[in-house]
Each structure stands twice: as structure tokens, then as C-alpha cells.
N, CA, C and O of each residue as an XYZ file, in Angstrom:
344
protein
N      32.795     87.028    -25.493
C      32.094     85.840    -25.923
C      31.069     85.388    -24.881
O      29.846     85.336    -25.005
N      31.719     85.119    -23.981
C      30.478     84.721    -22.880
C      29.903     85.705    -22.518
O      29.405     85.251    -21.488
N      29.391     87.297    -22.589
C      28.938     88.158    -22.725
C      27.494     88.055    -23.561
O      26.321     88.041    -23.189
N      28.026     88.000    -24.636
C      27.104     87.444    -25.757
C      25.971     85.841    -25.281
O      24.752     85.716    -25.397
N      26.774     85.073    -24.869
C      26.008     84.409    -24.382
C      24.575     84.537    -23.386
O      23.371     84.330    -23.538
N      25.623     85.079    -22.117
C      24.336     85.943    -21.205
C      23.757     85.890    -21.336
O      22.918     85.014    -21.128
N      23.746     87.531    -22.156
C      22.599     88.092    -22.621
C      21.248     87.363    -23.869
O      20.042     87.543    -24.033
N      22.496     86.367    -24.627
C      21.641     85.682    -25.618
C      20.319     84.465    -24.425
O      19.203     84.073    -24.765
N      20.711     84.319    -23.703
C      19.921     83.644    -22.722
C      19.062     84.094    -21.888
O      18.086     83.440    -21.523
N      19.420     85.629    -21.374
C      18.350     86.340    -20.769
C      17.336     86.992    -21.625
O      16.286     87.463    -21.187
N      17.935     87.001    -23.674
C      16.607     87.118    -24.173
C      16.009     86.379    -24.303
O      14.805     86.612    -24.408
N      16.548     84.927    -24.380
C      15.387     83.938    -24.196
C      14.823     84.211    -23.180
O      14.320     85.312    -23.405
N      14.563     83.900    -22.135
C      14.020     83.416    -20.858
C      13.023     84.960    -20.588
O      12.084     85.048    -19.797
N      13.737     86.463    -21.805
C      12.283     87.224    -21.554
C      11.183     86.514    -22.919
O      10.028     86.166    -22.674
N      11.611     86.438    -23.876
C      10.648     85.767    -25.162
C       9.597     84.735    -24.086
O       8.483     85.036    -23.658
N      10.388     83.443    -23.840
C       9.445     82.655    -22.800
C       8.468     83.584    -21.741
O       7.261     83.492    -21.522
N       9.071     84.132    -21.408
C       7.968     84.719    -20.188
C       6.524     85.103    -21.144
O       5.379     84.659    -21.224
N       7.595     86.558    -22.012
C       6.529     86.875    -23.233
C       5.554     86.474    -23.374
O       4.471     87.007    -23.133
N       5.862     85.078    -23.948
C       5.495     84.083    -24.752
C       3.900     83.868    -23.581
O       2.742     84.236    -23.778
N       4.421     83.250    -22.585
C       3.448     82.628    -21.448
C       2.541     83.672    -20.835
O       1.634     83.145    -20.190
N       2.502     85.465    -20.843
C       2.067     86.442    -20.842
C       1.024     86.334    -21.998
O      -0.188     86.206    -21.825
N       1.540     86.391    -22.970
C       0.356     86.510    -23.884
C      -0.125     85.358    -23.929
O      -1.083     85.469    -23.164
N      -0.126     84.107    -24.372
C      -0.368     82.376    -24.727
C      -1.603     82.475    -23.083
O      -2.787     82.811    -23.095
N      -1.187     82.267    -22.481
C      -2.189     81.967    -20.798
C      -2.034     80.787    -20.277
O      -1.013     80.592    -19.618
N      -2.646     80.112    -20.383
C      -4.004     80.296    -20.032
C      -5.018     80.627    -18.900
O      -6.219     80.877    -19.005
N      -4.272     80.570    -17.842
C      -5.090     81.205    -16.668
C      -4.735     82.917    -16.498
O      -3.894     83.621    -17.056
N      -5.470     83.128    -15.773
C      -4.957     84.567    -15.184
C      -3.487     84.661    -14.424
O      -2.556     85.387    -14.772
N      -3.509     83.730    -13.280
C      -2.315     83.376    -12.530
C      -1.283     83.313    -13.780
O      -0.342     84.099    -13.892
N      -1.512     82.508    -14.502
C      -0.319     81.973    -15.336
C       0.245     83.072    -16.118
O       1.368     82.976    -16.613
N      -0.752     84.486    -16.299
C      -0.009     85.506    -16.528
C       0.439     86.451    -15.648
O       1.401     87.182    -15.888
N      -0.164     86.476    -14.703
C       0.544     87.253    -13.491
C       2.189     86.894    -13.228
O       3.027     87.795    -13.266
N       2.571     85.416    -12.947
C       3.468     84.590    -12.614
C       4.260     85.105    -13.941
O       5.401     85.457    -13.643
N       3.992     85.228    -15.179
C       4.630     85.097    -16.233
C       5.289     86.986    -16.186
O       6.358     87.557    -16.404
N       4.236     87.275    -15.870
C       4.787     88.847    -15.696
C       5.731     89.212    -14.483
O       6.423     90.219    -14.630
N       5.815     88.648    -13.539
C       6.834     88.496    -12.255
C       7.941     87.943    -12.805
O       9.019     88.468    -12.526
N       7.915     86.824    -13.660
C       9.076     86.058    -14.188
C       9.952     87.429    -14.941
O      11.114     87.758    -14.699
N       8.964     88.096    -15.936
C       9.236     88.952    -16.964
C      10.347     90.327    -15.898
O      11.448     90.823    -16.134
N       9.579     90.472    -15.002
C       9.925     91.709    -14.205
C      11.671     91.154    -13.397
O      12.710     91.813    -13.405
N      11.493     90.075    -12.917
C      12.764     89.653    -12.445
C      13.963     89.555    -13.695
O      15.031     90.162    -13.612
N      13.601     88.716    -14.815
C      14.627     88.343    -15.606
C      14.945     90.422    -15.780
O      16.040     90.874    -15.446
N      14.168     91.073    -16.151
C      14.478     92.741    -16.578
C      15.245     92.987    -15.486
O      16.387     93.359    -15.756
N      14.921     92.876    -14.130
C      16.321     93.560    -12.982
C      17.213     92.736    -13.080
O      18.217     93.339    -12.701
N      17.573     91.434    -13.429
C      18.943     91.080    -13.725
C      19.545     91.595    -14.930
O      20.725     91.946    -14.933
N      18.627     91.681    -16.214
C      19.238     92.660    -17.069
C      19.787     93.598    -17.138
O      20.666     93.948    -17.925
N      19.148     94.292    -16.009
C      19.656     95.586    -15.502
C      21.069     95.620    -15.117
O      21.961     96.266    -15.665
N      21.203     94.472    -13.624
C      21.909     94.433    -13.084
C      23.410     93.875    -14.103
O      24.489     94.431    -13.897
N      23.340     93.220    -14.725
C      23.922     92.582    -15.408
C      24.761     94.159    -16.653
O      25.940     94.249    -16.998
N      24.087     94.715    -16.857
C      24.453     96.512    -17.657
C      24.893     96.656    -16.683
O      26.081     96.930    -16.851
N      24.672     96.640    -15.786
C      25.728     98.035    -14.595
C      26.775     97.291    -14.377
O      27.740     97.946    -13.984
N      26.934     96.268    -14.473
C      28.677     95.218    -14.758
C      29.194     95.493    -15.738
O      30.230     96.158    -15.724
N      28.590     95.037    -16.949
C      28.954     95.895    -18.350
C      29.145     97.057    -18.356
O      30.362     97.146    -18.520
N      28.795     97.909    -18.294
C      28.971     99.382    -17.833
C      29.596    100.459    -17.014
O      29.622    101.689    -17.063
N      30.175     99.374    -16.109
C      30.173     99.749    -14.876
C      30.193    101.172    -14.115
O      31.105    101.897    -13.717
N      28.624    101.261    -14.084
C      28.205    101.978    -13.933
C      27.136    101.734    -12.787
O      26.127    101.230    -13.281
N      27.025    101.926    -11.410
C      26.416    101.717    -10.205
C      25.216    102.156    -10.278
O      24.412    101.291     -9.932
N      24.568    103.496    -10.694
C      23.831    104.550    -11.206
C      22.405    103.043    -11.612
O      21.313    102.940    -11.053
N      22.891    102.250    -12.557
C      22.135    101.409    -12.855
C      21.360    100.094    -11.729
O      20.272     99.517    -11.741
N      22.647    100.033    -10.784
C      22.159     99.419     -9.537
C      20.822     99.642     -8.873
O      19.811     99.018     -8.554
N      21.205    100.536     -8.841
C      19.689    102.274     -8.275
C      18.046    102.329     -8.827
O      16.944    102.493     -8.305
N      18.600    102.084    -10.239
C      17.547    101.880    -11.200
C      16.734    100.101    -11.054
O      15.606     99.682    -11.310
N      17.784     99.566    -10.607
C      17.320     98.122    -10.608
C      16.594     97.966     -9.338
O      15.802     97.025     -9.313
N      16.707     98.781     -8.142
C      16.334     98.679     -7.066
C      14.882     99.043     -7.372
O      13.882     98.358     -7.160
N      14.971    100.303     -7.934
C      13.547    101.074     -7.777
C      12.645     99.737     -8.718
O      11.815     99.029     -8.148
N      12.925     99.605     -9.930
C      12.299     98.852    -10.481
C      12.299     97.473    -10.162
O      12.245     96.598    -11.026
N      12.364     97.235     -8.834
C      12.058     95.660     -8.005
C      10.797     96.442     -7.081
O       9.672     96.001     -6.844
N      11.331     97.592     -6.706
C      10.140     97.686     -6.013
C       8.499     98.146     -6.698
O       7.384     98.313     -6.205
N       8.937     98.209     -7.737
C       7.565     98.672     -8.434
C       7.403     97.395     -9.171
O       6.404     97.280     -9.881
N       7.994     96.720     -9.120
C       7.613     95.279     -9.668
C       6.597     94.708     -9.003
O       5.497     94.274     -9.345
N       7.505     94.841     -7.411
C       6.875     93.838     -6.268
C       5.268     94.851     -6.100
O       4.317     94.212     -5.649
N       5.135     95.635     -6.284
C       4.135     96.260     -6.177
C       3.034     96.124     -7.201
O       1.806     96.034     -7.182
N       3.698     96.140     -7.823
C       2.453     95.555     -9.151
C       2.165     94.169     -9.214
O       1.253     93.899     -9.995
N       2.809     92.971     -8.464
C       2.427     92.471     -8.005
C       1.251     92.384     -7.030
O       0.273     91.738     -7.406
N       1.239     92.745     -6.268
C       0.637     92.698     -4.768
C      -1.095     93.439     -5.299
O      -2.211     93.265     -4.809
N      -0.612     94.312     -6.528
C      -1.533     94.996     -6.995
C      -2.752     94.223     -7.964
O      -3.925     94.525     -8.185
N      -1.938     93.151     -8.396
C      -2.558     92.274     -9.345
C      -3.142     91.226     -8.322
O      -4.366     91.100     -8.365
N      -2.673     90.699     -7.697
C      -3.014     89.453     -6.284
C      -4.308     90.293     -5.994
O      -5.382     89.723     -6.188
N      -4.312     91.075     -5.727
C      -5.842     92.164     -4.520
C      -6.558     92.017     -5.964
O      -7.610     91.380     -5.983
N      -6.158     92.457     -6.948
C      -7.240     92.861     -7.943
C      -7.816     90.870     -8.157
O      -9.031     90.687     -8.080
N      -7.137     89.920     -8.338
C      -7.328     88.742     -8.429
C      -8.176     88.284     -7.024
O      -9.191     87.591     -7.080
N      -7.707     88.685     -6.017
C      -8.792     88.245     -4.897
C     -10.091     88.695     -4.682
O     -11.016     88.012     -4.243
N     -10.144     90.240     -5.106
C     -11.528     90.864     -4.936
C     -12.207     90.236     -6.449
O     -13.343     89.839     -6.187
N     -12.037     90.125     -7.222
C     -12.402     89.620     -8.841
C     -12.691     88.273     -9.173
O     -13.384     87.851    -10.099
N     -11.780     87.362     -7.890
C     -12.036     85.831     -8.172
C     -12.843     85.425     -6.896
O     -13.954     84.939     -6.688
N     -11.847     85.818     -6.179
C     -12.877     85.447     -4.909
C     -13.889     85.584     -3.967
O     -13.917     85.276     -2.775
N     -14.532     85.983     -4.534
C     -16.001     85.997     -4.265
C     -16.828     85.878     -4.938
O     -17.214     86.869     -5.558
N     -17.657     84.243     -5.173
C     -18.620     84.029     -5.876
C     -19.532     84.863     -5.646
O     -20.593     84.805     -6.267
């Protein structure tokens, strides 16, 4: 039961991100919305490899924080060279 719950809450909170990804209105506000998106997915993750228990998934959650955080950092540079400089 509280299983169901969880997860019924971590699909909300990806719909919201979703939601604020596509909707905008700034650029930031989708970047931020896509970081939101990328975090709530490695707790998803993490949250299966409890369910599962299966560690293997731990692994997977790692790599995909770091390619998160990277696509981050990737979007920030592309936002600084693109915004900042009149």
C-alpha cells in the first residue's frame, strides 16, 4: 500500500516537472525543471533497487546523476555563451 503511494507521488512530482519543461516560461525555468525531472528519475531509480532489491540498479542511478549533472553544466555554458553577451 504505501508502495503504491510512493510511487503514485513520484509520478506526480515527474508530470509537474514535465509540465514546467514544456509550459516555461523562461529558459532557466526549463533547465531547473529538467534538473528537477533528472533528480525525481534517480530516486525512482533508487527507490526500484529497494523494490527489487537489486544493487545493480544503485550503479545505474549513479551513472545517471552523473550525466545529469553534466547536462547540466552543459546547458549553464550553452546559457552563458547565448545569454550573456549582449
Amino acid at each position: 500500500m504505501i508502495t503504491i503511494l510512493v510511487f503514485s507521488l513520484i509520478g506526480l512530482g515527474l508530470l509537474f516537472a514535465l509540465l514546467r519543461l514544456v509550459i516555461g516560461p523562461t529558459i532557466a525555468d526549463r533547465v531547473v525543471s529538467l534538473d528537477t525531472f533528472n533528480i525525481i528519475v534517480i530516486g525512482l531509480i533508487v527507490m526500484l533497487s529497494f523494490l527489487f532489491k537489486r544493487s545493480l540498479y544503485l550503479d545505474i542511478a549513479i551513472i545517471y546523476g552523473i550525466l545529469a549533472f553534466l547536462e547540466t553544466i552543459v546547458f549553464a555554458r550553452y546559457l552563458e555563451g547565448h545569454y550573456g553577451h549582449h
